[in-house]
N, C-alpha and C positions, 0 to 999 in steps of 0.2 A: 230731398231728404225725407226719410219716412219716418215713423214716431218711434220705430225702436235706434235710430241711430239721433234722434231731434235729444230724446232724453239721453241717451248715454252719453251726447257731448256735453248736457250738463252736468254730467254727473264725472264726468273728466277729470276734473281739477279738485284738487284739497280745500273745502268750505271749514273754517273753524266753526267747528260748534260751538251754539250758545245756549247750553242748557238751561232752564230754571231748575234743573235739579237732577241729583246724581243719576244715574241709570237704576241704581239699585233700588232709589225708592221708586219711581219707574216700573218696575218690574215687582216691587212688593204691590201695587195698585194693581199692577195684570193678575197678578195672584188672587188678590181681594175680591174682585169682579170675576174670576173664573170660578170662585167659590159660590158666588150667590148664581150662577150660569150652572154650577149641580144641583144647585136645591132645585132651578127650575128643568131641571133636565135636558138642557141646550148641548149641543153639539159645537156651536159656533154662532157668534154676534155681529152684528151688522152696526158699526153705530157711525151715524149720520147727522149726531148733532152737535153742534160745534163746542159747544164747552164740554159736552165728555170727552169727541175728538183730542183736544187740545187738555183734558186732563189726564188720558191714557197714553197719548202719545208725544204730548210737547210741543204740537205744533202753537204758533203764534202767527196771528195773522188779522187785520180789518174784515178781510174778505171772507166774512161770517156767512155771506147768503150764500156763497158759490159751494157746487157739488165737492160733498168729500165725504168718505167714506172707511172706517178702518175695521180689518175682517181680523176678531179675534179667536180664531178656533181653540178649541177643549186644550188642545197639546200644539206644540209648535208656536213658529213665530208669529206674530201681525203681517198683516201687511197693509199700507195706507195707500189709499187710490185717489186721486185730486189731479182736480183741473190744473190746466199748466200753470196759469197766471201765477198760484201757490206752489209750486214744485219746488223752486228754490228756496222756498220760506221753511219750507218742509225738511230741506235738505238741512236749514242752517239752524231750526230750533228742535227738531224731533229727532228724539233717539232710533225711533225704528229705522230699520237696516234695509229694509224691503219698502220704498220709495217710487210707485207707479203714477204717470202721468194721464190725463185724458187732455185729448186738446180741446182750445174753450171753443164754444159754440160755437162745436163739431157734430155734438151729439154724441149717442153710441156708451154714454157713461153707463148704463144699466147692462149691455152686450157685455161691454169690456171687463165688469165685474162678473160676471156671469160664468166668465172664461177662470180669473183668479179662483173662483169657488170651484168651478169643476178641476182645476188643476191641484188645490189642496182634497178631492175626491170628497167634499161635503154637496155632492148636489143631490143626495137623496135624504140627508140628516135635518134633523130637527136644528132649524135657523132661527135666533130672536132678533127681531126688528124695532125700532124705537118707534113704532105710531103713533104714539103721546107728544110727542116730540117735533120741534120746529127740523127740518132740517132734511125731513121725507118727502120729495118730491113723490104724489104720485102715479107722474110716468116713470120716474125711475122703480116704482115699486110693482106697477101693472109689468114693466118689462122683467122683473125678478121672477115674475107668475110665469111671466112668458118662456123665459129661459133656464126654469128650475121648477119644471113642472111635477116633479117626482118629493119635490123638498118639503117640510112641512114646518112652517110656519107661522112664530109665535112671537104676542105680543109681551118685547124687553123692556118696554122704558124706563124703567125703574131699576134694571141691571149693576147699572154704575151708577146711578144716583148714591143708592145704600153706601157704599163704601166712601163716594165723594162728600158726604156729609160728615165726617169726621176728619177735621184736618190735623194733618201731622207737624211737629213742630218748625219745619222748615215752614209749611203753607201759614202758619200762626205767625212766625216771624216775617214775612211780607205783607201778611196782613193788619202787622203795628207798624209798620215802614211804610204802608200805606198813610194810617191813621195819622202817622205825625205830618205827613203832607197836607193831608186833607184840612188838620187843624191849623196851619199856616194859610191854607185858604179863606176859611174862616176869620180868620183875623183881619186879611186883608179885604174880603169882602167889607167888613162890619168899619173898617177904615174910611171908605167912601160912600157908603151909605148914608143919604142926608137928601131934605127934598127940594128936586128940579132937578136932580141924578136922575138918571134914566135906566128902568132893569138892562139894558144891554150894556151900561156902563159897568152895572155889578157884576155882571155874567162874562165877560172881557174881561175882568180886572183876578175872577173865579180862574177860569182857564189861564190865562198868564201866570197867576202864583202858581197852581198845581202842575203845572208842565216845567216852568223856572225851577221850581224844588224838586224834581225829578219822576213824576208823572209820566207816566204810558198813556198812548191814546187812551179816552176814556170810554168805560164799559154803558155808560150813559150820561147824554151831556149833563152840564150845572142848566141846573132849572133855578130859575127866578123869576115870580110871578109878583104882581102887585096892582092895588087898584079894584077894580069889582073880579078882577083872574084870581086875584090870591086865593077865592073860595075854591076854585076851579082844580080838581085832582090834574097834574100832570101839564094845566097853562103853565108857559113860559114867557120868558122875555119878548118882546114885542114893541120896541120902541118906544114904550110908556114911560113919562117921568112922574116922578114919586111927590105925593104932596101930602098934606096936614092929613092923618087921622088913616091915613093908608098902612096896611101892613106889608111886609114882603117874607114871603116864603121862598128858602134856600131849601136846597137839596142838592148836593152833589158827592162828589168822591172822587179820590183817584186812584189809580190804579198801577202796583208795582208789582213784575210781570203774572200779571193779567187776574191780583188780587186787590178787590176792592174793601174799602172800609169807608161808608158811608155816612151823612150827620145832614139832617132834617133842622133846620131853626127858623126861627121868626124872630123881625126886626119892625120895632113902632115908631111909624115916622109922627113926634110929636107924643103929647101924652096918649095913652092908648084912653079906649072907653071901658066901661066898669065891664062889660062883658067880657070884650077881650081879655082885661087883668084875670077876671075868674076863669075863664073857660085856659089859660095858660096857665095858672095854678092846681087845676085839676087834672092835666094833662102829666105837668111835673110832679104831681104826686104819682099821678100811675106810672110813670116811668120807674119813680122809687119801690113803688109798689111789687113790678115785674121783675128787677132787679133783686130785688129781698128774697123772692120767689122762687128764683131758679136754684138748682142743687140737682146736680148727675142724681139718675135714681128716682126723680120725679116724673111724671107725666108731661106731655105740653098741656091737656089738661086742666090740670091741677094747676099751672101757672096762670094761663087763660082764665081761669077761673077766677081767680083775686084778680086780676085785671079788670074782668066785668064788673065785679062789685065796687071795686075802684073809683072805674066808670058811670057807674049808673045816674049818679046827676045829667051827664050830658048825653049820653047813650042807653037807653032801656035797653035796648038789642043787644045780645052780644054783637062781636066783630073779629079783624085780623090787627092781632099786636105786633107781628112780628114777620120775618121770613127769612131763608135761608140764605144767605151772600156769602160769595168767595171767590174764587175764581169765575171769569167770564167776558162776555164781548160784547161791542155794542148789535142789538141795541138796549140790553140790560144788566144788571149785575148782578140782578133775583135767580138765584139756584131751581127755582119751582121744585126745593123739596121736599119743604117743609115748612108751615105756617103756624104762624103762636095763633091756636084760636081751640075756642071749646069742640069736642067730642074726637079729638085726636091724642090717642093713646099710645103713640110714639114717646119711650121713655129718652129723655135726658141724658146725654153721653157727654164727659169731657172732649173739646175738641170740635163740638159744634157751632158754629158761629149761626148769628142772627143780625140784621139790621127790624128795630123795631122802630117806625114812623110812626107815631102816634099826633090825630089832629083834629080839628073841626073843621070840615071845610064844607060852607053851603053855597052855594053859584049867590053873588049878586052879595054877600056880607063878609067881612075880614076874616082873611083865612089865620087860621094858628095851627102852628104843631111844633112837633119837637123828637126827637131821636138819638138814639147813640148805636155804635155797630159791638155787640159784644159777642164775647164766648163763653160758655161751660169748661168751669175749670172740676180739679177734683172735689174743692169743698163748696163752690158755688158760681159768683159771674164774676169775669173780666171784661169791665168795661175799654174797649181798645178804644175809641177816641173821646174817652174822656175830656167834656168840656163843660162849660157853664150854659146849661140848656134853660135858665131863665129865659125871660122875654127881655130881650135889648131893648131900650127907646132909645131915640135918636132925637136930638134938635130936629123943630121944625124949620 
């Protein structure tokens, strides 16, 4: 059987589609991205990295590292290129109509595209490429040089970011249906929390609520740290039981299709110590702080800015308040499009969401922080998983 008769018997039979969302807005997002594709005088785009994939075209899938590719020229259709493993996943959640397979490590994914761009007649046009971007292999990109030597060649990564930072009300509405899950997490976590529990008990008991309450794989595990970890950015569970005077650092989210909404909290096994109490007082005032802040029509800036002075008891430096979330895969849910932090003059739009983790955390002393996932509305913030980001203590 050869690969053009391997795919077309998949493509044989009637797959119900499962959209996250209608064609049309679909196709208002291919619009959105062709527009900022004229300012930069592109011809046609290459995009190669999985959460723009998967917000242009719909696909859904775990298999985030694996080769895929979708070619959005000036005028005409897409067409989405992916290994086979994905071909059916492709078939059953993405809207595009032009559905090409590569077999898996076969090789040949850079030829095989090579061939799609000269049969859409862009092998001499100015091509944008996501080199910023996870998701560039490059030997698939040395073979683009290879095979499109006439082509010229500019760096896009930022093409569909623009547009993707503004979510539209259906992407806001999964991402409160996320939130309410998340906050059921939360509860449940803060249930069993108590010491001689062990972080893999909290982190187990995390992922069982958020998938039981209808969770999608998630965009990045539940983290729970505690013990000398908790100071530690990004420690996890680790078989550690929790005792007198320890803190625990949560972090998770879940994801409903393929929108996260995240919450950052700390839990005091036992009375906390007078620092903890204030460096978590200081934390929840900046949060209120940040909150009060935002208003479409502002700077990130200008919000960063009352942050820092916020801050300045526990941080002289400025820092990052904030970042962009929404759609995405593991092994994150951070958009990398945008960060709350000073000398970013990216103005404030309704419809952009943030997760702001705000913390202290030094290797080797009790981690604290705290967070909420919100948006820019028209007269200022919507907090989406709105909770009690005090400091929990817990019996010791």
């Amino acid at each position: 059987m050869n690969d053009e008769e391997y795919y077309a018997k998949r493509k044989s039979r009637s797959v119900p589609k499962e959209l996250a969302f209608t064609e049309v807005e679909f196709r208002q997002r291919l619009d959105a991205v062709r527009k900022v594709m004229d300012k930069k005088g592109l011809d046609a785009l290459l995009i190669t990295h999985y959460p723009n994939v998967g917000y242009l075209s719909g696909l859904q899938t775990f298999g985030s590292g694996w080769y895929m590719c979708m070619l959005v020229p000036r005028e005409g259709e897409p067409v989405l290129h992916i290994g086979h493993l994905e071909f059916a996943n492709a078939l059953l959640t993405s809207w595009v109509a032009d559905i090409r397979g590569v077999r898996w490590a076969a090789g040949g994914e850079a030829e095989g595209f090579v061939e799609i761009v000269k049969e859409r007649k862009l092998e001499e046009k100015r091509i944008g490429l996501e080199l910023g971007r996870s998701g560039l292999s490059l030997r698939f990109f040395e073979g683009l040089k290879r095979g499109l030597p006439n082509a010229t060649f500019i760096d896009a990564s930022d093409v569909v970011v623009e547009p993707r930072m503004i979510k539209s009300p259906a992407e806001l509405g999964y991402m409160r249906q996320a939130a309410a899950i998340t906050k059921k997490g939360l509860d449940a976590a803060l249930s069993v929390t108590r010491a001689g529990v062990t972080d893999n008990k909290i982190a187990a008991t995390l992922s069982e609520t958020l998938i039981r309450e209808g969770s999608e794989f998630f965009s990045m595990q539940p983290s729970v740290a505690t013990g000398h970890r908790s100071g530690i950015v990004h420690a996890t569970y680790k078989r550690t039981a929790l005792k007198q005077g320890d803190t625990v650092i949560l972090e998770f989210g879940a994801a409903y299709e393929r929108y996260s909404s995240a919450i950052y909290h700390t839990i005091a096994i036992g009375q906390p110590s007078p620092d903890v109490v204030k460096q978590a007082a200081v934390l929840n005032d900046a949060l209120a702080v940040l909150f009060g802040a935002v208003r479409p029509g502002r700077t990130v800036h200008d919000v960063a800015r009352e942050v820092s002075v916020a801050l300045e008891e526990l941080w002289p430096e400025p820092a990052v308040y904030g970042y962009s979330i929404g759609s995405g895969a593991p092994p994150t849910w951070c958009e990398d499009s945008c960060y709350i932090r000073e000398g970013v003059e990216l103005e404030l739009k309704p419809g952009m969401t943030f997760h702001s983790p705000i913390g202290e955390l030094i290797p080797g002393a009790p981690g604290v922080g705290f967070s909420e996932t919100w948006a820019v509305t028209e007269t200022g913030c919507e907090v989406l998983t709105k909770h009690d980001t005090n400091l929990t203590v817990v019996d010791a």
